[in-house]
C-alpha positions in Angstrom: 10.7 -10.0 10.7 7.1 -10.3 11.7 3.7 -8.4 11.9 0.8 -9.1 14.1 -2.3 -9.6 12.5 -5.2 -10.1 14.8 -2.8 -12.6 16.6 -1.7 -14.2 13.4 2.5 -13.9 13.0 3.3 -13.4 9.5 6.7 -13.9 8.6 7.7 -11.4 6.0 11.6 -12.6 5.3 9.5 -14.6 3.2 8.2 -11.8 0.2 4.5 -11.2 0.3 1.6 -10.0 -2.2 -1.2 -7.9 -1.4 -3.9 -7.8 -3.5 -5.4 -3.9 -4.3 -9.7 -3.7 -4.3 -10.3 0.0 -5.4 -14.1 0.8 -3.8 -13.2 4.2 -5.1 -15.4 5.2 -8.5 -12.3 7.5 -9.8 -8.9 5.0 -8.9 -6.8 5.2 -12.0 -7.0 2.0 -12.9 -10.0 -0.2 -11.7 -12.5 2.6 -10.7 -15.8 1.9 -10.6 -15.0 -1.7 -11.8 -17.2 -3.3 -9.0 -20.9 -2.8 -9.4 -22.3 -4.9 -6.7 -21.3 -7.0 -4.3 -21.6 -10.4 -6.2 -18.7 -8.6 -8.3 -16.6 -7.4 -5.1 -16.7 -11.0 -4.0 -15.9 -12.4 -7.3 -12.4 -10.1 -7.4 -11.5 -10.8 -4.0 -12.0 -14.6 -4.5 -9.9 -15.0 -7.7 -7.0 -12.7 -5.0 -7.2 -15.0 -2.5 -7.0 -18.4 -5.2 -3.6 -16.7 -6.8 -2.2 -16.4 -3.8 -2.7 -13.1 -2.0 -1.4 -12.9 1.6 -3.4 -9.3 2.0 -5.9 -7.8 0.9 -5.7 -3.9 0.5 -9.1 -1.7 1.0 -9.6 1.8 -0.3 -12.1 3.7 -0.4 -10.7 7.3 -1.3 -8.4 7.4 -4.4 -4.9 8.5 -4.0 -3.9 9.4 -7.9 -3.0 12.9 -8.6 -5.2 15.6 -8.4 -8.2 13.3 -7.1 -11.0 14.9 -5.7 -11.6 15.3 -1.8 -14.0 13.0 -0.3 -15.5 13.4 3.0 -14.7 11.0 5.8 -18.5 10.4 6.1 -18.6 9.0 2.5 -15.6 7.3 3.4 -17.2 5.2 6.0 -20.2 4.6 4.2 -18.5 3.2 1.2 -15.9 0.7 3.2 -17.9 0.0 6.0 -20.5 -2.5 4.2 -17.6 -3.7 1.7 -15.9 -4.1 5.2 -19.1 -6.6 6.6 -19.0 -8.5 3.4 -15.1 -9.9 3.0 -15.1 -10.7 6.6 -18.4 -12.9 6.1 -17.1 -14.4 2.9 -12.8 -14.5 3.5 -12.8 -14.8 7.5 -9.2 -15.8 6.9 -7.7 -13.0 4.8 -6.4 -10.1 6.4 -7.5 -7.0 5.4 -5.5 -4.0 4.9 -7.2 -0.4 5.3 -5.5 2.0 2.8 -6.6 5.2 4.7 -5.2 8.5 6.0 -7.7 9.3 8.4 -7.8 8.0 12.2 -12.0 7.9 12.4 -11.9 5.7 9.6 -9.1 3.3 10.7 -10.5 3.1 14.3 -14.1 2.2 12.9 -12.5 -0.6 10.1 -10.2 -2.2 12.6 -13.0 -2.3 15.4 -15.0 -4.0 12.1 -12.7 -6.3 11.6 -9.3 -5.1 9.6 -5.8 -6.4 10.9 -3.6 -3.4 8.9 -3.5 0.1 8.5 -1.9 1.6 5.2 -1.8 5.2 5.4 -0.3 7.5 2.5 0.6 10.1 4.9 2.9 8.4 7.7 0.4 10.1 10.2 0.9 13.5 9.1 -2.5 14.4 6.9 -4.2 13.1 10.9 -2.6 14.0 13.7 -4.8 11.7 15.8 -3.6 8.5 13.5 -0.1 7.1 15.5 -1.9 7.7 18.8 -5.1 5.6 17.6 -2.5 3.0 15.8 -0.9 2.7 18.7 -4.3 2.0 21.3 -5.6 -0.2 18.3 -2.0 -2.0 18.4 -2.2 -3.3 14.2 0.7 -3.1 12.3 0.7 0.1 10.6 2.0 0.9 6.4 4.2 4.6 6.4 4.6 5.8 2.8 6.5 9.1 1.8 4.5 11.7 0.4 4.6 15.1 0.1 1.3 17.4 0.4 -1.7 15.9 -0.5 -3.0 13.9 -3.2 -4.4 17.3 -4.5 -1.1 18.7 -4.6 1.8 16.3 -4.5 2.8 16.6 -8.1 3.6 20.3 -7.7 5.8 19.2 -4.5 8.6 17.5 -6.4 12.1 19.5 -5.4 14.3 17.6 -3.8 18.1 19.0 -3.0 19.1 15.2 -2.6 15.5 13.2 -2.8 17.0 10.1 -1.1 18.6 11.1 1.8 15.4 13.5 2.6 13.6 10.3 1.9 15.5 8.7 4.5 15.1 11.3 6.9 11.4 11.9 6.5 11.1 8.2 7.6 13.8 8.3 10.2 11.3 10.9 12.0 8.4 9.6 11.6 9.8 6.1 12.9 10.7 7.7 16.3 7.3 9.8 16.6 5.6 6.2 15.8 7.7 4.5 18.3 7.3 7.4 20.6 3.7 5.9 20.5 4.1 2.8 21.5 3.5 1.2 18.3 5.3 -1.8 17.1 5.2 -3.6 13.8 5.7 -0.6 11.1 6.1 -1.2 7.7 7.4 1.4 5.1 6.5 2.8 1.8 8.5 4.8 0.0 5.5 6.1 -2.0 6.3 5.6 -6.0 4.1 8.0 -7.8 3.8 10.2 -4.8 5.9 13.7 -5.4 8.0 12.2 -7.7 8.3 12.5 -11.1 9.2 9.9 -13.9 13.0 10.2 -13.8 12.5 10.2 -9.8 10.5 7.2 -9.7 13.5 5.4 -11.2 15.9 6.8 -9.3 14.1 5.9 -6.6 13.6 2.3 -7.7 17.5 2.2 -8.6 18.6 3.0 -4.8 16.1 1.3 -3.2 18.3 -0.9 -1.7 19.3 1.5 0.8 16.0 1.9 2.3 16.7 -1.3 4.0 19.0 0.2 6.2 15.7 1.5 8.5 15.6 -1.8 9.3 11.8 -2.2 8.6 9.8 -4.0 6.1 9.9 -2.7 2.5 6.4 -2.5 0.7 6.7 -1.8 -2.8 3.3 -0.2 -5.1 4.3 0.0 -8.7 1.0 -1.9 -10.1 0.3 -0.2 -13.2 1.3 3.1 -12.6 2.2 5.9 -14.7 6.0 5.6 -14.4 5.5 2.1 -16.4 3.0 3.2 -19.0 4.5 6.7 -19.9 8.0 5.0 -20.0 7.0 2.7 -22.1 4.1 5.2 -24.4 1.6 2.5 -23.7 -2.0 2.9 -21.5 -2.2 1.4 -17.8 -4.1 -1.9 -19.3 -1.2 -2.5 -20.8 1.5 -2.4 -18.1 1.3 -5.7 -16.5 4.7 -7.0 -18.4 6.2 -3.4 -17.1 5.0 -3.9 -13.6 6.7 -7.7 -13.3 9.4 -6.6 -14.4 9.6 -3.7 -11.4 8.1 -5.8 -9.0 11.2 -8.3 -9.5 14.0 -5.7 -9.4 12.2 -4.4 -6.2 12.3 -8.0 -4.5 16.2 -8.3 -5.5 16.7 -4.9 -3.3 14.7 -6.1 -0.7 10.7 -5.6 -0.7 8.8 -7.6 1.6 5.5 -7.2 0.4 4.2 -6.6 -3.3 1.2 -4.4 -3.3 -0.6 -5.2 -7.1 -3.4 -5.4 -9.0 -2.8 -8.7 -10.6 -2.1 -10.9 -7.7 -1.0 -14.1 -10.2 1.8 -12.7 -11.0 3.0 -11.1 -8.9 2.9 -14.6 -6.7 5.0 -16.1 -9.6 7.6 -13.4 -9.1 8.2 -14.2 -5.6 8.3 -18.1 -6.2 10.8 -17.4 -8.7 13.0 -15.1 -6.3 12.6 -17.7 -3.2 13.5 -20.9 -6.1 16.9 -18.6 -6.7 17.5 -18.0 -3.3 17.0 -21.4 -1.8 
């Protein structure tokens, strides 16, 4: 179980971590955190020190209900944030967490090795064919709607199997493409409520049956802090918890905030299954 990164293999039977940088001023939890580049640098430096195998680039926030930015403003906020890791962390690869086809093409062609995109090529219908010329492995994630309106999208008759099958087609109209190393998401957060997000996280197991790589993003988010009646700052316990009941059903790659430990997690789960 491999990916291609700019002609680097990475073996993912081995669990990775992907550290998250927010260039966003509105993410829910670290927007606006970064007010100049010395400060970027700084973050991505302590990521790649604790251990991160990826590091994840957004520059439009996903929460709910977050406000539309232009693909213009899009480019012109990841484009120099873009210049400035590859001068400083050649050997990292970066991970583009975009929906939009102008902006992967442009942030692979400036050095990026993945796509993440929260839509599964659906929000661009320009994405899988530009994925597949640009040949980079490429993140799918369920979602319903839009970021605008996925929380009023949350009726499922049987929410697993029509997870299952969303990812089934989009699979074949990927592969239909011509494009090789995919990677799923099953989107936590994303047109799902609280009591879904643990359902979800319950029969995860069975998304291993598409026979792709699991990435798992839990970092912080809502279904943690409103379980628990606590603020995001205060869900890093919650999330290490998640993030090592989601390795035990199979995730391949960790996608957090605090790269540390989530790193600890996975040596733990390798040391126990030695």
């Amino acid at each position: 179980m491999t990916i291609n990164c700019k002609g680097q293999l990475i073996d993912l039977s081995t669990p990775k971590v992907m550290g998250i940088l927010n260039i966003t001023p509105n993410s829910f939890f670290d927007g606006g955190k970064y007010k100049n580049d010395d400060e970027l640098l700084e973050r991505v430096d302590k990521m790649c020190n604790e251990g991160a195998d990826f590091i994840d680039v957004g520059a439009y926030s996903s929460k709910p209900n977050a406000e539309f930015v232009s693909e213009e403003e899009e480019i012109e906020r990841i484009i120099p944030v873009m210049n400035l890791l590859q001068k400083h962390f050649p050997g990292i690869p970066l991970s583009i967490d975009t929906f939009r086809a102008g902006v992967a093409k442009i942030c692979i062609e400036n050095g990026a090795a993945i796509i993440n995109d929260i839509s599964a090529g659906i929000l661009d219908d320009k994405m899988l064919e530009t994925i597949a010329e640009l040949q980079v492995p490429y993140i799918m994630m369920h979602m319903k709607g839009t970021p605008q309106t996925m929380q009023t999208l949350t009726q499922y008759e049987d929410m697993i199997k029509e997870m299952l099958f969303y990812f089934s087609e989009r699979i074949a109209v990927a592969r239909s493409h011509g494009i090789n190393d995919l990677i799923v998401d099953p989107g936590f957060g994303f047109a799902k409520t609280l009591e879904q997000n643990y359902e979800l996280m319950q029969k995860l197991e069975l998304f291993q049956m598409l026979e792709l790589p699991l990435l798992v993003g839990i970092s912080r988010k809502s279904m943690i802090h409103k379980a628990l009646e606590i603020n995001a700052e205060m869900a890093l316990n919650g999330t290490t918890f998640l993030n090592t009941i989601a390795l035990t059903k199979g995730a391949k790659i960790l996608r957090v905030h605090d790269v540390k430990e989530a790193v600890e997690c996975v040596r733990l789960y390798n040391k126990l299954n030695q």
